[in-house]
C-alpha positions as CSV (number, residue, x, y, z in Angstrom):
1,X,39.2,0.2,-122.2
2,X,38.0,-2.8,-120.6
3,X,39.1,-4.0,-116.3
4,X,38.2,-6.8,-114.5
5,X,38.4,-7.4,-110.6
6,X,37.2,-10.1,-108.6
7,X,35.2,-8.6,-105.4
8,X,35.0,-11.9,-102.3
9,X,32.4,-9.4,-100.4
10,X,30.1,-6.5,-99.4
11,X,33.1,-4.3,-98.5
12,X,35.3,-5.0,-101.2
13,X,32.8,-4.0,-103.6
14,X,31.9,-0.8,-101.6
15,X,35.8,-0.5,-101.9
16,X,35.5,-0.8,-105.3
17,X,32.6,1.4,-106.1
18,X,34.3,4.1,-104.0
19,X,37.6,3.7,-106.1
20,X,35.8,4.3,-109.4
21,X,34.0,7.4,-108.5
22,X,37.2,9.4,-107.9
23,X,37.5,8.6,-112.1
24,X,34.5,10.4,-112.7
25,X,33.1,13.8,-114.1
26,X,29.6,15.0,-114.3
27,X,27.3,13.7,-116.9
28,X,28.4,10.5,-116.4
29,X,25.7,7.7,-116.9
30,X,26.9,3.9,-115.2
31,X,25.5,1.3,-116.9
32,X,25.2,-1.5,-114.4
33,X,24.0,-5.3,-115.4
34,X,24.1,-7.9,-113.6
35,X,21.9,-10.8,-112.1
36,X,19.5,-10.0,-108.9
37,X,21.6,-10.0,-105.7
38,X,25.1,-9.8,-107.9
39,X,26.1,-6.3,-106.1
40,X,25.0,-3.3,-108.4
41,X,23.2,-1.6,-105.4
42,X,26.6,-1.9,-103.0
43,X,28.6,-0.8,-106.0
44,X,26.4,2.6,-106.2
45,X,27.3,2.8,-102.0
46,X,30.7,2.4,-102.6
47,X,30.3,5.5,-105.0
48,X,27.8,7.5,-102.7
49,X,30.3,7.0,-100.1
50,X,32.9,8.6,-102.7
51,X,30.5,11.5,-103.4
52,X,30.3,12.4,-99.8
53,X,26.6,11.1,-99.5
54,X,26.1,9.6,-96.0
55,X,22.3,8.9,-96.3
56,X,21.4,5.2,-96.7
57,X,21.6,4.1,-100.1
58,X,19.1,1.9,-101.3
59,X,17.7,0.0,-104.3
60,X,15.4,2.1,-106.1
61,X,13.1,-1.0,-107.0
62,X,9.3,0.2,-106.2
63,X,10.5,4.5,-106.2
64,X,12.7,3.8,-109.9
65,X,14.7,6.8,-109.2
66,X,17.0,8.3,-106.1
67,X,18.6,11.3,-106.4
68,X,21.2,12.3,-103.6
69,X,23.0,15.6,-103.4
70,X,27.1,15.4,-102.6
71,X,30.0,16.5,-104.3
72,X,28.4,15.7,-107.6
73,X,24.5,14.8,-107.3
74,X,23.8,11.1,-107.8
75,X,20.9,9.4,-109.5
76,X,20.3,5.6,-109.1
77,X,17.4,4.5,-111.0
78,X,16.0,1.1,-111.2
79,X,14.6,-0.1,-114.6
80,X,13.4,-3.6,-114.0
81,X,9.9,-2.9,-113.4
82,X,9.8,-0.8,-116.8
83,X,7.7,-2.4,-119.6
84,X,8.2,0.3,-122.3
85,X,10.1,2.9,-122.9
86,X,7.2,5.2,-122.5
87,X,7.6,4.6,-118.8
88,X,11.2,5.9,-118.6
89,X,9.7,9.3,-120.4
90,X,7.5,9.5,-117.7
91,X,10.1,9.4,-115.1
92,X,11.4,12.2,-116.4
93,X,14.5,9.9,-117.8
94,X,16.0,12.1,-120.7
95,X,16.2,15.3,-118.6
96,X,18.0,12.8,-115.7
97,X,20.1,11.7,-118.7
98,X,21.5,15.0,-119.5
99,X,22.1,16.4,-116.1
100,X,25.6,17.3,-114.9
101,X,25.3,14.4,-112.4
102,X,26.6,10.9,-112.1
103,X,23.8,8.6,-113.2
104,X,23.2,4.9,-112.0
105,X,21.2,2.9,-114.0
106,X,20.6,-1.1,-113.3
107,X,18.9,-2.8,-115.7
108,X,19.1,-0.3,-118.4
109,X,18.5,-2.7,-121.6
110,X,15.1,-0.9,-121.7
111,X,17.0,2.2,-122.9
112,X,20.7,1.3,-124.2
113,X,19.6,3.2,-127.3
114,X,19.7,6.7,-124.9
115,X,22.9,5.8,-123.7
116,X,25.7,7.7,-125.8
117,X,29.0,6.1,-125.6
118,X,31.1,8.9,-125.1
119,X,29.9,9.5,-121.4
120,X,28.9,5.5,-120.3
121,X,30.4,3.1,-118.3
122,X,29.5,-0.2,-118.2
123,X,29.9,-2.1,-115.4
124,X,28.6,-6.0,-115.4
125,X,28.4,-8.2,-112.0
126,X,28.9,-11.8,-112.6
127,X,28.8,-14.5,-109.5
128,X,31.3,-17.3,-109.7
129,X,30.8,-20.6,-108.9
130,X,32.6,-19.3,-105.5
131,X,30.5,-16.6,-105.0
132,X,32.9,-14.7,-105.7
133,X,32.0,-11.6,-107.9
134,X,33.8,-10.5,-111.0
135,X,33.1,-6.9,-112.2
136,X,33.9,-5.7,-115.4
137,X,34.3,-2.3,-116.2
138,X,34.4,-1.4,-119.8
139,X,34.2,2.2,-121.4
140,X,34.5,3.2,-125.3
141,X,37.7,4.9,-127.0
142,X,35.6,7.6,-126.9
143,X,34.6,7.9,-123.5
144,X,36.0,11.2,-121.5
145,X,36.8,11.5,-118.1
């Protein structure tokens, strides 16, 4: 199943985020892609915010992984700085994988060959001409919520 929306700003796309979490289960893994400063960081807010998570929420760039406890705990990882996937073992990645939490990943080409279709969601941030931003969300036939 694939859905498209077209975010105009910050709060739309927390709006957004916050939306979508109240789909998910545990042991779900998002997928995000998108170029820097498209809006995968306020997405994860919007779905913090859904988790009951009022810490700040930031961009896991230099730590590569958050973890916040709420209704369901929340990982965010950042990939970007990975070279191999080596790294990601180190990190602990597979265990994070597996856990009955919802788990944020942006850039996660590195390790799309972890990522099993039946619990992903991908969720790609394009900027318009406009600025505007246009998020797809996409999930298998066999994904199960």
């Amino acid at each position: 199943m694939k859905n498209e929306y077209i975010v105009h700003n910050e709060d739309e796309m927390t709006s957004l985020g916050s939306t979508f979490a109240k789909t998910l289960k545990p042991n779900t893994v998002i997928s995000l892609t998108g170029t820097l400063g498209a809006g995968k960081t306020v997405f994860v807010r919007g779905l913090a915010e859904a988790l009951g998570i009022s810490e700040p929420i930031i961009s896991p760039t230099f730590t590569l992984v958050q973890h916040y406890d709420g209704t369901l705990p929340l990982y965010h990882l950042d990939l970007y700085r990975l070279g191999e996937i080596d790294e990601f073992e180190l990190i602990d990645g597979r265990s994070i994988l597996s856990s009955e939490s919802i788990i944020c990943i942006e850039w996660p080409q590195l390790i799309e060959s972890y990522l099993s279709d039946i619990n992903t969601v991908y969720v790609n941030i394009e900027i318009d001409e406009d600025k505007a931003r246009r998020v797809t969300i996409e999930t298998k036939e066999d994904f199960k919520r």
